[in-house]
VEXDREN-2710 file (C-alpha; in Angstrom, 1 decimal):
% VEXDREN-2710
k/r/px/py/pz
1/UNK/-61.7/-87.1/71.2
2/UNK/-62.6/-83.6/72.6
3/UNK/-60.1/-80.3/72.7
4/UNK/-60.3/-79.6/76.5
5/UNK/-57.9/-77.1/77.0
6/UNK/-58.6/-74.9/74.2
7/UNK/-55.2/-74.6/72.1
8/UNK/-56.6/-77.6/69.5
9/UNK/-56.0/-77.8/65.6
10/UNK/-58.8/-76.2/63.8
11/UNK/-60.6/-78.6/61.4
12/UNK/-64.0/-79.2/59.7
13/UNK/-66.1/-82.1/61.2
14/UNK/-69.8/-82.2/60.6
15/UNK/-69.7/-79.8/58.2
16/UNK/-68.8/-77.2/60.8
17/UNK/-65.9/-75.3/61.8
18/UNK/-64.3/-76.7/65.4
19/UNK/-60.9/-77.8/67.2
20/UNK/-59.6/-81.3/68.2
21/UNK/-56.6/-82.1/69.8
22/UNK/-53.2/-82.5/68.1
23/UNK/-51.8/-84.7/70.1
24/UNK/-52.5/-87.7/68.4
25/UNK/-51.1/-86.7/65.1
26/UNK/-48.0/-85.0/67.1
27/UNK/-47.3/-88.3/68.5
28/UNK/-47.9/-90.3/65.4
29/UNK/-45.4/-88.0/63.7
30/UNK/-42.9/-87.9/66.3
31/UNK/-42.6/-91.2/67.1
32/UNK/-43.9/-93.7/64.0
33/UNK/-47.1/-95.0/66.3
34/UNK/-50.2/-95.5/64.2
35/UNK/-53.3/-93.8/64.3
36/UNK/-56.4/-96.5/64.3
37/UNK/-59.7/-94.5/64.5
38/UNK/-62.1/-97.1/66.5
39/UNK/-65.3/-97.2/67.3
40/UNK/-66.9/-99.8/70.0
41/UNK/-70.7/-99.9/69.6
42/UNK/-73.3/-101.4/72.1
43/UNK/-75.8/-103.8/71.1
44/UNK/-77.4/-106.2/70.3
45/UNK/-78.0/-107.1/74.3
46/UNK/-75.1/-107.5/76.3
47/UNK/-73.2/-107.6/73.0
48/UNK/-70.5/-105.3/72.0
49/UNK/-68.6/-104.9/68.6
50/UNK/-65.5/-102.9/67.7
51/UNK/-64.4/-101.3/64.3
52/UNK/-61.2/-100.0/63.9
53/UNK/-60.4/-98.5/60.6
54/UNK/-57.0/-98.6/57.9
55/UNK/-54.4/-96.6/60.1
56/UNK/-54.2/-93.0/59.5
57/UNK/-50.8/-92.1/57.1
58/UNK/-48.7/-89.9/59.6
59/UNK/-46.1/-89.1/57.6
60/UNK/-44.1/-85.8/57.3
61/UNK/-44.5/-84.0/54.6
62/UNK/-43.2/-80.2/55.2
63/UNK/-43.6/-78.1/58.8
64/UNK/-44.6/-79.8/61.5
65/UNK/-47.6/-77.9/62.3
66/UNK/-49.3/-78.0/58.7
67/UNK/-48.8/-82.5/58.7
68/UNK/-50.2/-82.1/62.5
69/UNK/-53.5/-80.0/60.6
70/UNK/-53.9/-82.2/58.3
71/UNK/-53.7/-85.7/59.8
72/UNK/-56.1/-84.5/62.6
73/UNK/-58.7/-82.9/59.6
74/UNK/-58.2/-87.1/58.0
75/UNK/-58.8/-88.4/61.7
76/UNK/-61.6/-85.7/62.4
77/UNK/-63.4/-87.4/58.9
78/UNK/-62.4/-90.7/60.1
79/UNK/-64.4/-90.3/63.2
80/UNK/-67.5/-89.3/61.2
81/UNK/-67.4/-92.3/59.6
82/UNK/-67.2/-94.1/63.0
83/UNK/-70.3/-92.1/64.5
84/UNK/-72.6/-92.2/60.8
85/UNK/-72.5/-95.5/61.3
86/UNK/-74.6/-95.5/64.2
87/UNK/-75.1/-92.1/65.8
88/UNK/-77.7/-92.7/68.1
89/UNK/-74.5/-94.0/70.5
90/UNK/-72.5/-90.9/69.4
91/UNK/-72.8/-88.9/73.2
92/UNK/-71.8/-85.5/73.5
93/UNK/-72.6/-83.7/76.5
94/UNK/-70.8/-80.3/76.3
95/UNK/-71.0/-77.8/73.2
96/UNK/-68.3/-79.0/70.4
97/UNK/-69.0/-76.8/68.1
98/UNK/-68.5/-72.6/68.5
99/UNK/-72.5/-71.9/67.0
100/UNK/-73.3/-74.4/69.9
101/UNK/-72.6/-71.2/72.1
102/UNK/-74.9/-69.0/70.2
103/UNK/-78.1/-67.5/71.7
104/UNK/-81.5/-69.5/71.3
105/UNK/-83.2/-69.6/68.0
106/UNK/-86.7/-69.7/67.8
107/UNK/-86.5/-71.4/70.8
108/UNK/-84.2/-74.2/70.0
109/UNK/-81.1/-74.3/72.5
110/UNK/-77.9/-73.1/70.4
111/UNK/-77.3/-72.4/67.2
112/UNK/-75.7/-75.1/65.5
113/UNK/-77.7/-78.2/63.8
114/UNK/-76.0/-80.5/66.5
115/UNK/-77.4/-78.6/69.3
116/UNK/-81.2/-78.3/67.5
117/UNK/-80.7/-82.5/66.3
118/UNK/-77.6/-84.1/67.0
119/UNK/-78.6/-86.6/63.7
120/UNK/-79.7/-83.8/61.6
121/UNK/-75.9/-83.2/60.5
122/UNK/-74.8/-86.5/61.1
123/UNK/-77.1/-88.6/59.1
124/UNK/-76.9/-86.1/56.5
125/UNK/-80.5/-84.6/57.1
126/UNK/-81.0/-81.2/57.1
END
């Protein structure tokens, strides 16, 4: 779930300051649908397994813009647990994060942990 256009709801995911998208929760809020966060993982071989977690509650609770904020900051930590369960399948292949952005450090490419070691804030290694 990435924040392509740039107008996403600010949240905290990997320990880190970033955006997703609001639509999801919008829609969830607007309309009853349930949010399922679901992972599919590759492997063993040709196998595949999916995971899809308890539904996200979407339920209004004042204005819509703070329940939108804070069902996408419950699906934002429900994807963590998705990709800490096996992060070496976690891709991500444009900056997610604003440090990402940042100028080199001592020659690493960014400045967040996920641009230095993607696992480093994932596995909980720092």
């Amino acid at each position: 779930m990435r924040n392509l256009v740039g107008n996403g709801i600010e949240v905290e995911f990997f320990g880190e300051r970033t955006t997703l998208p609001g639509g999801p929760a919008t829609l969830a809020l607007r309309t009853g649908a349930s949010i399922l966060p679901t992972a599919v993982y590759s492997g063993p071989g040709k196998n595949h397994t999916a995971l899809i977690l308890d539904p996200i509650p979407a339920e209004r609770t004042g204005r819509l813009r703070q329940d939108v904020t804070r069902i996408t900051q419950l699906l934002a930590r429900a994807l963590e647990e998705l990709i800490r369960r096996a992060p070496d399948q976690w891709h991500l292949f444009q900056p997610n994060w604003p440090s990402d952005l940042l100028p080199a450090v001592d020659g690493l490419e960014g400045g967040s942990p996920s641009a230095r070691d993607p696992l480093a804030t994932v596995g909980g290694v720092s």
